[in-house]
PDB file of N, CA, C, O and CB in Angstrom:
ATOM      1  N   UNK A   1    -107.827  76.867-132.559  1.00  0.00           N
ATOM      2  CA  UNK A   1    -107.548  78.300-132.491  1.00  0.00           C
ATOM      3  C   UNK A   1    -107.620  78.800-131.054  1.00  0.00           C
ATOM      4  O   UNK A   1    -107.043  79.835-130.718  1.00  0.00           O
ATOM      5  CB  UNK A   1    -108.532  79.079-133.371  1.00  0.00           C
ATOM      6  N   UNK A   2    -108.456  77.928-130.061  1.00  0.00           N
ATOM      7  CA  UNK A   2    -108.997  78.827-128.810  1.00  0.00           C
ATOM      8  C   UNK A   2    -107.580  78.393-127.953  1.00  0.00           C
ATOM      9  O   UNK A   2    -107.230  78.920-126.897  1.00  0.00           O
ATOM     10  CB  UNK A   2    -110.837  78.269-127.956  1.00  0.00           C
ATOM     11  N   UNK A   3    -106.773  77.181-128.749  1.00  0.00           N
ATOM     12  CA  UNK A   3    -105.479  76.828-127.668  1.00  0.00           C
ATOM     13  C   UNK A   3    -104.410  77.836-127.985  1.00  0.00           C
ATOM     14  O   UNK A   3    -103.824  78.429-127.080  1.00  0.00           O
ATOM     15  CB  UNK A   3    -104.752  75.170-127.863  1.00  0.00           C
ATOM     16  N   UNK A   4    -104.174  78.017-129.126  1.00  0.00           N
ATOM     17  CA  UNK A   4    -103.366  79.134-129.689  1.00  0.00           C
ATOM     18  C   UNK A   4    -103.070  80.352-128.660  1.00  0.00           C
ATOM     19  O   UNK A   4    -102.044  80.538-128.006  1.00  0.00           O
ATOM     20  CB  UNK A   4    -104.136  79.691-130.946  1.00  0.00           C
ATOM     21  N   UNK A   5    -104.234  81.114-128.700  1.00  0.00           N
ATOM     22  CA  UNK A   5    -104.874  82.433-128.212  1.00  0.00           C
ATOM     23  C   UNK A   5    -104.695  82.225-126.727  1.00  0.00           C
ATOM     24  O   UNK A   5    -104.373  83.225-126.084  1.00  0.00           O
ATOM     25  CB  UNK A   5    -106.536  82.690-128.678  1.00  0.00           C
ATOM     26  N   UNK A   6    -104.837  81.207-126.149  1.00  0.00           N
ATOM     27  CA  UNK A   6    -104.545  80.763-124.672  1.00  0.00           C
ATOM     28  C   UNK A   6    -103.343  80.797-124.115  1.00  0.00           C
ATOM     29  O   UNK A   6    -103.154  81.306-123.010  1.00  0.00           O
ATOM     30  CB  UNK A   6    -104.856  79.552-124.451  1.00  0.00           C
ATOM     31  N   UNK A   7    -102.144  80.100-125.036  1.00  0.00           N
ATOM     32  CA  UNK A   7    -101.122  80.870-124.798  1.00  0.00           C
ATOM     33  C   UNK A   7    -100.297  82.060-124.843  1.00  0.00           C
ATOM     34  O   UNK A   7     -99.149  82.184-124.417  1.00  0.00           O
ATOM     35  CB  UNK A   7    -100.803  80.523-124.976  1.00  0.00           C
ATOM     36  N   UNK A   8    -101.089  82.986-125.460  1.00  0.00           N
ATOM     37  CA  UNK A   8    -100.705  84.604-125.546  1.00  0.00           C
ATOM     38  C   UNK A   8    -101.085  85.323-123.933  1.00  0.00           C
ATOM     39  O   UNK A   8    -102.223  85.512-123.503  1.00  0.00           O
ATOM     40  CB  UNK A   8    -101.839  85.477-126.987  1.00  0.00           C
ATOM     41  N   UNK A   9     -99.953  85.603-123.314  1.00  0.00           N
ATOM     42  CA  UNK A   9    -100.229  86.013-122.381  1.00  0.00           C
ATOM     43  C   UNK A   9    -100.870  87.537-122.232  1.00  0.00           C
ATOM     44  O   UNK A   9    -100.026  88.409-122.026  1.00  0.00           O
ATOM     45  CB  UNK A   9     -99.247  85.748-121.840  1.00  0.00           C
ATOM     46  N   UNK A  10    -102.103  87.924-122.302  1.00  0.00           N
ATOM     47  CA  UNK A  10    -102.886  89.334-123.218  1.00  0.00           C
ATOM     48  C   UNK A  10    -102.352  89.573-122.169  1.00  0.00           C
ATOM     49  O   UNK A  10    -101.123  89.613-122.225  1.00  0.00           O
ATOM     50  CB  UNK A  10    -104.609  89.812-123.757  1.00  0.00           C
ATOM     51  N   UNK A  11    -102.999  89.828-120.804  1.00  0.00           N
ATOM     52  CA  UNK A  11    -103.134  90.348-119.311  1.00  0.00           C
ATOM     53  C   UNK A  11    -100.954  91.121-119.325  1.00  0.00           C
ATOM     54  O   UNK A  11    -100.568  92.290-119.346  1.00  0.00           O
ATOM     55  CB  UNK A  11    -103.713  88.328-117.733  1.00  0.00           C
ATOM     56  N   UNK A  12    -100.466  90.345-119.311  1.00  0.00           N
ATOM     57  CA  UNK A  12     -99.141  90.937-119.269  1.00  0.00           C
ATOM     58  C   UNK A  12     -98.706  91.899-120.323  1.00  0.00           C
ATOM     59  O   UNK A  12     -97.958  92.847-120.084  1.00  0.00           O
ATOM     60  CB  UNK A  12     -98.239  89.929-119.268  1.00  0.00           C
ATOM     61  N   UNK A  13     -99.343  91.541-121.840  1.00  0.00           N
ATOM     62  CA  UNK A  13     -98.828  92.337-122.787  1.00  0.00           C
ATOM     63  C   UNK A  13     -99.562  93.788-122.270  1.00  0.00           C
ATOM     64  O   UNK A  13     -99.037  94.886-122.084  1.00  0.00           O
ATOM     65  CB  UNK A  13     -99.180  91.755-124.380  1.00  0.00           C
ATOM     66  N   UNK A  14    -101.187  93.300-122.086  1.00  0.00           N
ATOM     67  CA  UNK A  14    -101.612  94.690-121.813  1.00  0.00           C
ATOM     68  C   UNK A  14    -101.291  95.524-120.825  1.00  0.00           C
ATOM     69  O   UNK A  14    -101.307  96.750-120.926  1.00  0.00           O
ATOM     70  CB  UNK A  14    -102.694  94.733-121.726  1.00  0.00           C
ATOM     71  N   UNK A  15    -101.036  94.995-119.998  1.00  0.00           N
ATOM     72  CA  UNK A  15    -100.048  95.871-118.393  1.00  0.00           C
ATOM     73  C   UNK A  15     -98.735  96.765-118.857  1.00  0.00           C
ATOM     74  O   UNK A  15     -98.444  97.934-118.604  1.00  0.00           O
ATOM     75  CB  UNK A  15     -99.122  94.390-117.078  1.00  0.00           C
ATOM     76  N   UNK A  16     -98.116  95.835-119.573  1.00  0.00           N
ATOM     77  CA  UNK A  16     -96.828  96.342-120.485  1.00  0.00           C
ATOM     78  C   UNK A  16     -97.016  97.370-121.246  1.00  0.00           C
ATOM     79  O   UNK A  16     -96.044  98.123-121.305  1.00  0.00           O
ATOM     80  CB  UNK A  16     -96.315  95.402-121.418  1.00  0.00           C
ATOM     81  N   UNK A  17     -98.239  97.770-122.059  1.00  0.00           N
ATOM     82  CA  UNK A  17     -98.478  98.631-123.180  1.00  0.00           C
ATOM     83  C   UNK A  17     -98.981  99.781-122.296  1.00  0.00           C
ATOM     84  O   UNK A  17     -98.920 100.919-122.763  1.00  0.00           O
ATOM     85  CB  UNK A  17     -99.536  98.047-124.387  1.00  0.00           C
ATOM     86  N   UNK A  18     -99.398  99.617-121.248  1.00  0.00           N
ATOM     87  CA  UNK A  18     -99.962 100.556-119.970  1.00  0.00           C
ATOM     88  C   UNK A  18     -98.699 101.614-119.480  1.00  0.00           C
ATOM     89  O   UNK A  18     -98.582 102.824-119.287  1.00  0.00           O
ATOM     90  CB  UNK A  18    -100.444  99.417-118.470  1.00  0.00           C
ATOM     91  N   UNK A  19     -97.880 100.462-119.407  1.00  0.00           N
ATOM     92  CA  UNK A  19     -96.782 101.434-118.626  1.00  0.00           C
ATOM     93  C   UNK A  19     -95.778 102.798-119.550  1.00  0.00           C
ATOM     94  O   UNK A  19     -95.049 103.715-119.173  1.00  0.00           O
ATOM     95  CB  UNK A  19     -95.558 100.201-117.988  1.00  0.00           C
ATOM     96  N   UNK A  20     -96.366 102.155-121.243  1.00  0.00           N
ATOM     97  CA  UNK A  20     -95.952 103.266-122.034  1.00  0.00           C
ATOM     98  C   UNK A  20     -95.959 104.655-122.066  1.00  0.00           C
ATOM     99  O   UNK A  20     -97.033 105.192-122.335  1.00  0.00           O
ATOM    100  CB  UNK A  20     -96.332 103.136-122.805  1.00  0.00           C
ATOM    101  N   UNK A  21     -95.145 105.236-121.884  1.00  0.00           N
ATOM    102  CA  UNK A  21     -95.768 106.932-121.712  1.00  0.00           C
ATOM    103  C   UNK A  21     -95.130 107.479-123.373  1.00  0.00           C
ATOM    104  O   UNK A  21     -94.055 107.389-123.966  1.00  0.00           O
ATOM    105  CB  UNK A  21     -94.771 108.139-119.887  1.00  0.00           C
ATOM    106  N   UNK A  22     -96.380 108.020-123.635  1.00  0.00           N
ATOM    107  CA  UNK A  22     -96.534 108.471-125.294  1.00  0.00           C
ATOM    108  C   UNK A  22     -95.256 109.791-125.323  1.00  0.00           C
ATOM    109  O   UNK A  22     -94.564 109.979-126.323  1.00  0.00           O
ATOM    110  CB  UNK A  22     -98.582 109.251-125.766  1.00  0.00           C
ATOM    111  N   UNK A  23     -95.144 110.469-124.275  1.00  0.00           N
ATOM    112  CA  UNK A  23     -94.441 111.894-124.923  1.00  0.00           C
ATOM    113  C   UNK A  23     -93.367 111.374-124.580  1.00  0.00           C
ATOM    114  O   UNK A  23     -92.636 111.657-125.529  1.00  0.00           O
ATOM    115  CB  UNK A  23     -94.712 113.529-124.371  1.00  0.00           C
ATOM    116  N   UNK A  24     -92.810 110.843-123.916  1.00  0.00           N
ATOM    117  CA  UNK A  24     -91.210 110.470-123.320  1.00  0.00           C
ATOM    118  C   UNK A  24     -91.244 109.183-124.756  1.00  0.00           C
ATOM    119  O   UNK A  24     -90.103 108.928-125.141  1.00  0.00           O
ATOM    120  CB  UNK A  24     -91.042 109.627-120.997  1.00  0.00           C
ATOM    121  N   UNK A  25     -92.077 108.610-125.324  1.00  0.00           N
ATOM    122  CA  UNK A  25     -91.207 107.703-126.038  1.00  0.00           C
ATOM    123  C   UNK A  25     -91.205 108.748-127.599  1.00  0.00           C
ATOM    124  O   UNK A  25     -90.550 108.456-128.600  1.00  0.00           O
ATOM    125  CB  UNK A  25     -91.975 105.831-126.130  1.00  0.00           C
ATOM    126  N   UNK A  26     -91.859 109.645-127.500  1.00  0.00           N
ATOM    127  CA  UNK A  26     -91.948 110.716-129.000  1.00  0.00           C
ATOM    128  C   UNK A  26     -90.819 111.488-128.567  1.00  0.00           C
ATOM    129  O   UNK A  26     -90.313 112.174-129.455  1.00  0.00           O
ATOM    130  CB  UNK A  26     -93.554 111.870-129.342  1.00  0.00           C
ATOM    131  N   UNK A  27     -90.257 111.558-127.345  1.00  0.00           N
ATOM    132  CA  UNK A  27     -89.007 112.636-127.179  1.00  0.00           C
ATOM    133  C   UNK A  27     -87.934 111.835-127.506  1.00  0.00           C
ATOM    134  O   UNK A  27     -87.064 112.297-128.243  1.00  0.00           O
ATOM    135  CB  UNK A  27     -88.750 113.341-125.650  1.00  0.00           C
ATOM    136  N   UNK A  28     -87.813 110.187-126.881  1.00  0.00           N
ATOM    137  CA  UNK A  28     -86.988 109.577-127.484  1.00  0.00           C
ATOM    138  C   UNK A  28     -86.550 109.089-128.413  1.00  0.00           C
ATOM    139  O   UNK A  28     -85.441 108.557-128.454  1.00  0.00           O
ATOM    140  CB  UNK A  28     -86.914 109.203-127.245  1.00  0.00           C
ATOM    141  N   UNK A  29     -87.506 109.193-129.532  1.00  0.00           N
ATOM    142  CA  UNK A  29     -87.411 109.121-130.605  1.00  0.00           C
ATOM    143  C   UNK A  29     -87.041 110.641-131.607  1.00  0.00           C
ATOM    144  O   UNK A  29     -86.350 110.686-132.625  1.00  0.00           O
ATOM    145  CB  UNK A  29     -88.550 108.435-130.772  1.00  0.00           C
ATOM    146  N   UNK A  30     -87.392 111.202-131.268  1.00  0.00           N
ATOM    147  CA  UNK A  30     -87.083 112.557-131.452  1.00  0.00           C
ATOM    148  C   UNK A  30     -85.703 112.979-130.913  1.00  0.00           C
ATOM    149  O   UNK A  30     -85.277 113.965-131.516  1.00  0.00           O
ATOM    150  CB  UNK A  30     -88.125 113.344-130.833  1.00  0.00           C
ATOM    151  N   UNK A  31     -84.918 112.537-129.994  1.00  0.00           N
ATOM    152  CA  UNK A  31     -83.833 112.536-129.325  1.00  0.00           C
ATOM    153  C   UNK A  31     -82.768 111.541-130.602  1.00  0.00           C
ATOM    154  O   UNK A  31     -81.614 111.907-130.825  1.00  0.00           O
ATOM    155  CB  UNK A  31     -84.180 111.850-127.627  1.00  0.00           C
ATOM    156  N   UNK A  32     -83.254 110.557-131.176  1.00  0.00           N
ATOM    157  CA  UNK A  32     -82.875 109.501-131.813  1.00  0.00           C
ATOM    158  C   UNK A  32     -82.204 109.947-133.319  1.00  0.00           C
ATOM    159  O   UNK A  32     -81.260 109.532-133.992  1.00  0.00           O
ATOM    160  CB  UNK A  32     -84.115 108.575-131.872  1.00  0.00           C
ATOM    161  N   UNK A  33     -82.937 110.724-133.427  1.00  0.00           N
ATOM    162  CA  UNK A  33     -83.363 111.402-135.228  1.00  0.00           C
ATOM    163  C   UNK A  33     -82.270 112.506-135.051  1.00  0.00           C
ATOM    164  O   UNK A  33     -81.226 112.634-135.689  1.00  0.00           O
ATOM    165  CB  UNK A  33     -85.423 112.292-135.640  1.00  0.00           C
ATOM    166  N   UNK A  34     -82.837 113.392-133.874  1.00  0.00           N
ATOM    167  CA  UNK A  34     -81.758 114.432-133.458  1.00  0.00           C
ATOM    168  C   UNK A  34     -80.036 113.997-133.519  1.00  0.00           C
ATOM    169  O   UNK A  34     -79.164 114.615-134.130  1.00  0.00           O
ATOM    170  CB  UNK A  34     -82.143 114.801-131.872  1.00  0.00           C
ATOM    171  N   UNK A  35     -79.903 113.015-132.868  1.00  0.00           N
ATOM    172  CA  UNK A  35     -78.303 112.227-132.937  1.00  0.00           C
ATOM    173  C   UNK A  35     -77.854 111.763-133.974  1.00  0.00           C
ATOM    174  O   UNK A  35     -76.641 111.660-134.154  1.00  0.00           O
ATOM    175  CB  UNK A  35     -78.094 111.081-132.188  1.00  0.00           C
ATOM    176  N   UNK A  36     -78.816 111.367-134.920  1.00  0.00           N
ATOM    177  CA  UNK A  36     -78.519 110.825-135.803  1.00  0.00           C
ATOM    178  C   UNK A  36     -78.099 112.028-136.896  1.00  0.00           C
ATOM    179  O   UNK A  36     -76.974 112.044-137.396  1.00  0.00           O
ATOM    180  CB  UNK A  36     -79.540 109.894-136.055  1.00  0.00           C
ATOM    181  N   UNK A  37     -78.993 112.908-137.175  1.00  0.00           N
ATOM    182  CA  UNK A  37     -78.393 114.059-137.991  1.00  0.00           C
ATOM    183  C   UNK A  37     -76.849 114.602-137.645  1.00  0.00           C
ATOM    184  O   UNK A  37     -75.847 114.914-138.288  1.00  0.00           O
ATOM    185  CB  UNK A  37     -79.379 115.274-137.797  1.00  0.00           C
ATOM    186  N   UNK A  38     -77.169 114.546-136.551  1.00  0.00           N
ATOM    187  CA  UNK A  38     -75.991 115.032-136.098  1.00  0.00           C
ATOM    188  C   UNK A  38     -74.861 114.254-136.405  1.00  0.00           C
ATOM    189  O   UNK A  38     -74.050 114.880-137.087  1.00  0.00           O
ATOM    190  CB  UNK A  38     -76.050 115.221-134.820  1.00  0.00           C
ATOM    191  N   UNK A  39     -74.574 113.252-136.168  1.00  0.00           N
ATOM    192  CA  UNK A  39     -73.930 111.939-136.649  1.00  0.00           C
ATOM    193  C   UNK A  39     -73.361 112.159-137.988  1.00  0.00           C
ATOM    194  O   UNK A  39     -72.234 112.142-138.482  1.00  0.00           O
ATOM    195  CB  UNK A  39     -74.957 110.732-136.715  1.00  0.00           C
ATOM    196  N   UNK A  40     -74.528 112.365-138.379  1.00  0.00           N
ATOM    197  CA  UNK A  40     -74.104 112.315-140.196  1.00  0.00           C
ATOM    198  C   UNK A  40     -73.808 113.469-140.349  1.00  0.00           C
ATOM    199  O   UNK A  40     -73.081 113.489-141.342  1.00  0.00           O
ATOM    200  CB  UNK A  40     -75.249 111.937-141.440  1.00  0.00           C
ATOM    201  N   UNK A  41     -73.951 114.652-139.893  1.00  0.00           N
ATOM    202  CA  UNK A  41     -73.304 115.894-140.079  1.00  0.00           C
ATOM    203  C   UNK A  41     -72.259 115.737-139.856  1.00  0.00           C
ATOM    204  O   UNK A  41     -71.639 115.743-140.919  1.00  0.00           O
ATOM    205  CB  UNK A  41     -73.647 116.882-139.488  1.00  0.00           C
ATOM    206  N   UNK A  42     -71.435 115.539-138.788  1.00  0.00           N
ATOM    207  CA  UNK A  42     -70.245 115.422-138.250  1.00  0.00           C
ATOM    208  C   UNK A  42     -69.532 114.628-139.217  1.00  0.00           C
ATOM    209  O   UNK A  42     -68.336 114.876-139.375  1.00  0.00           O
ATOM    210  CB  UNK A  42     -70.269 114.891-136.919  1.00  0.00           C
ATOM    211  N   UNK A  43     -70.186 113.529-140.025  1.00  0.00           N
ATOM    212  CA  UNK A  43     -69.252 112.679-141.043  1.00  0.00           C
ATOM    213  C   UNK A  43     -69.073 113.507-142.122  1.00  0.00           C
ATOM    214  O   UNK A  43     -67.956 113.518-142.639  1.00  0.00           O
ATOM    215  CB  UNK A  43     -69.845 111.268-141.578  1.00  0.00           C
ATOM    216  N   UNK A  44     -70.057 114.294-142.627  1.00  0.00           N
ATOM    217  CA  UNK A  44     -70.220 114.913-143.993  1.00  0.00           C
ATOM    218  C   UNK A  44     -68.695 116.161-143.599  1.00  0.00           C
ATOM    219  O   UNK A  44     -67.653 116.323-144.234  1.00  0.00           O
ATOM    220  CB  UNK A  44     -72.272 115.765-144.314  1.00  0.00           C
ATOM    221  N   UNK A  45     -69.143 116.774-142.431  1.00  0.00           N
ATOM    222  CA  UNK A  45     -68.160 117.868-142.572  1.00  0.00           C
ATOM    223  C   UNK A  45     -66.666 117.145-142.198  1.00  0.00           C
ATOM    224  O   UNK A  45     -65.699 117.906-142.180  1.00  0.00           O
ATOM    225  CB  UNK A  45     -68.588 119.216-141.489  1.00  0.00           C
ATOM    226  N   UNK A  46     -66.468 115.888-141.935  1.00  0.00           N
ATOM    227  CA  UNK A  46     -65.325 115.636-142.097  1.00  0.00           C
ATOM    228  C   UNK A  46     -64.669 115.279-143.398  1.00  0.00           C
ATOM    229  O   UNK A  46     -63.558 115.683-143.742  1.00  0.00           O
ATOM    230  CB  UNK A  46     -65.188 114.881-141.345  1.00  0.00           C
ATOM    231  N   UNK A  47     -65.584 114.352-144.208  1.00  0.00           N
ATOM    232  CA  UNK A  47     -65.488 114.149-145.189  1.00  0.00           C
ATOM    233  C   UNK A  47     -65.033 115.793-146.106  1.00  0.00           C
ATOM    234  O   UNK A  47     -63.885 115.912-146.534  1.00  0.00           O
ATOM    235  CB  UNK A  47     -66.727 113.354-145.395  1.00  0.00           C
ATOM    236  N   UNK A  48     -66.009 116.868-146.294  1.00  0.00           N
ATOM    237  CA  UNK A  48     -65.785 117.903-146.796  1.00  0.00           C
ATOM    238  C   UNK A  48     -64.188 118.475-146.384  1.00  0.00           C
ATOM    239  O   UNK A  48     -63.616 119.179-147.216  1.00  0.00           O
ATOM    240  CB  UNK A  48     -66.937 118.702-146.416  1.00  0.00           C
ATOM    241  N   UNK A  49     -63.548 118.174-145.175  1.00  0.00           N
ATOM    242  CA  UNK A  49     -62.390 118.965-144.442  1.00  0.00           C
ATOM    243  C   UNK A  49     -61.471 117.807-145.297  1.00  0.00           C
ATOM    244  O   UNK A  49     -60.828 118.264-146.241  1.00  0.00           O
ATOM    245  CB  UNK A  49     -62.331 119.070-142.358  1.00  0.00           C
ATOM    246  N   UNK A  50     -61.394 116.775-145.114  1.00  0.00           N
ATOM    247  CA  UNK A  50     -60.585 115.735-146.155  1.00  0.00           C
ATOM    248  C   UNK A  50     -60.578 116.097-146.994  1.00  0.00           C
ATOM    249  O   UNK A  50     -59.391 116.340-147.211  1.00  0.00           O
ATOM    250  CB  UNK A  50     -60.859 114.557-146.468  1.00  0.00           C
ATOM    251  N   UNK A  51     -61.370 116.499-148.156  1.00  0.00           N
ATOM    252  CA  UNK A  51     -61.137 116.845-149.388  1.00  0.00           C
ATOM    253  C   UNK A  51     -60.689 118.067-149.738  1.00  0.00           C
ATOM    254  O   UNK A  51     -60.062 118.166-150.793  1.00  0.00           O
ATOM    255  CB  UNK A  51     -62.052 116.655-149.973  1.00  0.00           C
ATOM    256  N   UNK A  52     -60.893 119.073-149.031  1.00  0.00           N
ATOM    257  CA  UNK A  52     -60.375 120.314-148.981  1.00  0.00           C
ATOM    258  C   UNK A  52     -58.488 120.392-148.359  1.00  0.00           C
ATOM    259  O   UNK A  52     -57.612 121.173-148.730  1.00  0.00           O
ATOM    260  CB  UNK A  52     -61.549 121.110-147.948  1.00  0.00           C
ATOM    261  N   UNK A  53     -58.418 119.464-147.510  1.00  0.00           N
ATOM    262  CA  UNK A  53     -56.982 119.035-147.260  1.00  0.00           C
ATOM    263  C   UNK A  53     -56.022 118.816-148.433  1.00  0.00           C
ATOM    264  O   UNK A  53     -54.961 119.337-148.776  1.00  0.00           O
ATOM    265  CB  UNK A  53     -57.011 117.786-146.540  1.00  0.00           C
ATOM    266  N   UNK A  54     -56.861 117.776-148.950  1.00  0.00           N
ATOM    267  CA  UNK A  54     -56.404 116.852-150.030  1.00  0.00           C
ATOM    268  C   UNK A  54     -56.384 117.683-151.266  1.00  0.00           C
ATOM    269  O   UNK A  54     -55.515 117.632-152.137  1.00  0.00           O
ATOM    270  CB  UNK A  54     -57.344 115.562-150.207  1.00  0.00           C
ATOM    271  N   UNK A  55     -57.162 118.254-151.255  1.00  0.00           N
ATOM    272  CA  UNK A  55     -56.881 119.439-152.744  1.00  0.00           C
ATOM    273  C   UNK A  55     -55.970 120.673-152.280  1.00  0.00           C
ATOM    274  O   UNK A  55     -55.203 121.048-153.167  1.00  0.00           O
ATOM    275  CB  UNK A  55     -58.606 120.311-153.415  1.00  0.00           C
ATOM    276  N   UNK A  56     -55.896 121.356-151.121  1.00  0.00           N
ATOM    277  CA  UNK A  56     -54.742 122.063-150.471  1.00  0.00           C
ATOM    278  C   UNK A  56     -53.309 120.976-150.818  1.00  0.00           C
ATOM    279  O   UNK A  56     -52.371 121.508-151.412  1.00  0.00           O
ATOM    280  CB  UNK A  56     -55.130 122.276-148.594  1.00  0.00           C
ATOM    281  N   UNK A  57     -53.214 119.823-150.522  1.00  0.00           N
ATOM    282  CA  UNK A  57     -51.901 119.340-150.201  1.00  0.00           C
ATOM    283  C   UNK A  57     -51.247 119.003-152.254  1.00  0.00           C
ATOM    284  O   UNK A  57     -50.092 118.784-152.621  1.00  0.00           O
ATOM    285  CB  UNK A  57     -52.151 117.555-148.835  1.00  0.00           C
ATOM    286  N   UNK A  58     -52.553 119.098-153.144  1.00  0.00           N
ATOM    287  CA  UNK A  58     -52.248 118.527-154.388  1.00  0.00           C
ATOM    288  C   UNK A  58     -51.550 119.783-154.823  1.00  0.00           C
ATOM    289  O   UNK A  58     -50.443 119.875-155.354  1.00  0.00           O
ATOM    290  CB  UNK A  58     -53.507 117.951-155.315  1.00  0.00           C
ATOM    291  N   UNK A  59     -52.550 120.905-154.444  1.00  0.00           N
ATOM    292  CA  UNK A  59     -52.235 122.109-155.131  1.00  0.00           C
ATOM    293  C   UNK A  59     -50.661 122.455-154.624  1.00  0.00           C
ATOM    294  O   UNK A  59     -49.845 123.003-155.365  1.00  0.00           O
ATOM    295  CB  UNK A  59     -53.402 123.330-154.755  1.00  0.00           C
ATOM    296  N   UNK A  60     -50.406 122.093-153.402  1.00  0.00           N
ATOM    297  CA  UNK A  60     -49.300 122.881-152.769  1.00  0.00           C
ATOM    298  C   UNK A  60     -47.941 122.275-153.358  1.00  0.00           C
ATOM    299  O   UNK A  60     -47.006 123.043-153.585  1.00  0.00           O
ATOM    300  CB  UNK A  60     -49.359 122.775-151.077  1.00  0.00           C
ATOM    301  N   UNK A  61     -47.785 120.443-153.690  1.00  0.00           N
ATOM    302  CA  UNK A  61     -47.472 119.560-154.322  1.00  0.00           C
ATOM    303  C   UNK A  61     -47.344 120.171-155.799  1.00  0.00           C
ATOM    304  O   UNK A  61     -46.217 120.471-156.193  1.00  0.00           O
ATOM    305  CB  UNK A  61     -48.349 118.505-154.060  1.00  0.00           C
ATOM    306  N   UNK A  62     -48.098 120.304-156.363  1.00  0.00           N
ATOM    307  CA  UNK A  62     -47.944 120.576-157.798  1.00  0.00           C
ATOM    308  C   UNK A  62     -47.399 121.723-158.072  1.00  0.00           C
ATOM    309  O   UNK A  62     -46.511 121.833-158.917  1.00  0.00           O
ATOM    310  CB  UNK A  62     -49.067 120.543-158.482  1.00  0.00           C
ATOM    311  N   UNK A  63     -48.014 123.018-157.172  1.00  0.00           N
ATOM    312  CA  UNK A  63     -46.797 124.084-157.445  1.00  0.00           C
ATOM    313  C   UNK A  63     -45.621 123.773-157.183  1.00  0.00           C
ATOM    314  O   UNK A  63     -44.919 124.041-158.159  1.00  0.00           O
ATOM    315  CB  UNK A  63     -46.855 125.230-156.790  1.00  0.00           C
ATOM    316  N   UNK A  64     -44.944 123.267-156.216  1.00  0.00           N
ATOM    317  CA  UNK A  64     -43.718 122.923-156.182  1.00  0.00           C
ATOM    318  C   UNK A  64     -42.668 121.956-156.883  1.00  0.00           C
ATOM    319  O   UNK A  64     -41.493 121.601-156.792  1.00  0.00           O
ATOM    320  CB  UNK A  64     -43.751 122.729-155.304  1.00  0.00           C
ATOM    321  N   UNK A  65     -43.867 121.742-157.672  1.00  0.00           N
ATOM    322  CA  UNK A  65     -43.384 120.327-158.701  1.00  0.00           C
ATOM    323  C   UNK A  65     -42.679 121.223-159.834  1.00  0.00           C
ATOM    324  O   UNK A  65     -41.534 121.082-160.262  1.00  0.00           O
ATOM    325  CB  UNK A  65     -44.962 119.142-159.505  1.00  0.00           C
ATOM    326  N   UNK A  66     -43.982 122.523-160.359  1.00  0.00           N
ATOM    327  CA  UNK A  66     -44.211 123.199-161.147  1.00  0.00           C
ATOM    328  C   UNK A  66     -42.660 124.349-161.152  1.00  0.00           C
ATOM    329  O   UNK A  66     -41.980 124.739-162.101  1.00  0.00           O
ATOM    330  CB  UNK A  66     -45.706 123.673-160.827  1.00  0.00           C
ATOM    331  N   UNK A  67     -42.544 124.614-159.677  1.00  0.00           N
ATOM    332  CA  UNK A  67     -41.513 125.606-159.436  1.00  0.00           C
ATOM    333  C   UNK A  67     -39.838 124.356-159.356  1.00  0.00           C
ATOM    334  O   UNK A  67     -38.715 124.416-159.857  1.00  0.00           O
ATOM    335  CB  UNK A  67     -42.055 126.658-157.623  1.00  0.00           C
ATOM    336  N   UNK A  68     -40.043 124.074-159.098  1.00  0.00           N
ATOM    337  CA  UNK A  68     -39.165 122.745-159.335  1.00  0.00           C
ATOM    338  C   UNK A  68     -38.673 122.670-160.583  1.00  0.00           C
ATOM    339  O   UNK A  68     -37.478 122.758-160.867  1.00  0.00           O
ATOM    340  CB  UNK A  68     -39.888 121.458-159.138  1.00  0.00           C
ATOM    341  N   UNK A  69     -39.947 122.442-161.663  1.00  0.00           N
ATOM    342  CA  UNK A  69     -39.313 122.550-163.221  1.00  0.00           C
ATOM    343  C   UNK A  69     -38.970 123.683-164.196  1.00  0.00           C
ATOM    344  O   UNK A  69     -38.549 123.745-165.351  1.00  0.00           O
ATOM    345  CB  UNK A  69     -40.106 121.951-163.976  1.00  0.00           C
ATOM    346  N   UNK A  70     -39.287 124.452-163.354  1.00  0.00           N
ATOM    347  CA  UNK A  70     -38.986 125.918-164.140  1.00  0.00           C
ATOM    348  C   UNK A  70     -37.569 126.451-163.424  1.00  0.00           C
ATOM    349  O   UNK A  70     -37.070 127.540-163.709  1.00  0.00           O
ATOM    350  CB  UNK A  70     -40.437 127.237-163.856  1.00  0.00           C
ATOM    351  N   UNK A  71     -37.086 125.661-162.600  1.00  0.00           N
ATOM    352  CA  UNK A  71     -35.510 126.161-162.267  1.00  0.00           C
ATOM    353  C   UNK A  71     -34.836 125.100-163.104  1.00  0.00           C
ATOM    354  O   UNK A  71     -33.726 125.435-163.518  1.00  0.00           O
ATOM    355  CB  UNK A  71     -34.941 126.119-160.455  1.00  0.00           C
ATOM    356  N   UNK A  72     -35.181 124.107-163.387  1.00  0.00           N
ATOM    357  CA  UNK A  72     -34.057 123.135-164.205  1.00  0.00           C
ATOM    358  C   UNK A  72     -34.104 123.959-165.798  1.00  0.00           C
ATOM    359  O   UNK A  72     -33.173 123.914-166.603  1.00  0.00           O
ATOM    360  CB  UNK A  72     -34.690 121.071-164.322  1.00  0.00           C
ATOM    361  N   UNK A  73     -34.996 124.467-165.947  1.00  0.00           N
ATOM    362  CA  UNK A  73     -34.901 124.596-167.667  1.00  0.00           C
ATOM    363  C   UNK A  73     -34.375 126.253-167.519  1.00  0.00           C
ATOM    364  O   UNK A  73     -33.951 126.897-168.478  1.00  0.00           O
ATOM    365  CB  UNK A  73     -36.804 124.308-168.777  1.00  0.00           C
ATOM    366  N   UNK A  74     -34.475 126.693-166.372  1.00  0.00           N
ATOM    367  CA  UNK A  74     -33.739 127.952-166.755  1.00  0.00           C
ATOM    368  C   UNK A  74     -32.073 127.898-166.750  1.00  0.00           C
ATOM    369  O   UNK A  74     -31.422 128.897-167.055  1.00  0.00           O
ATOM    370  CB  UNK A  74     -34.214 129.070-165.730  1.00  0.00           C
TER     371      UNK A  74
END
């Protein structure tokens, strides 16, 4: 076990964990979450504008289908 533990270089990990600064990595993470909503907002309201297209273009389609068949039978 004591050879194991010998090769873990502590002295570097701990220097490394030193140089962490707590509020800049909570902003970046917070920066992270922030983009990400956003992200998915931007998909949702496209998604929502597609379907609202797509039911504009059915409706506009079908009346004209609709007005279409009411001149042949008159």
């Amino acid at each position: 076990m004591a050879a194991w533990s010998e090769q873990i270089p502590l002295d570097q990990i701990t220097a490394e964990a030193r140089r962490i600064r707590f509020w800049r990595t909570v902003l970046t993470v917070l920066g992270g979450l922030l983009f990400g909503v956003g992200w998915l907002a931007a998909k949702g309201c496209g998604l929502v504008w597609l379907g609202v297209a797509w039911v504009a273009a059915a409706l506009r389609i079908g009346w004209q289908e609709a007005r279409r068949g009411a001149a042949r039978t008159d």
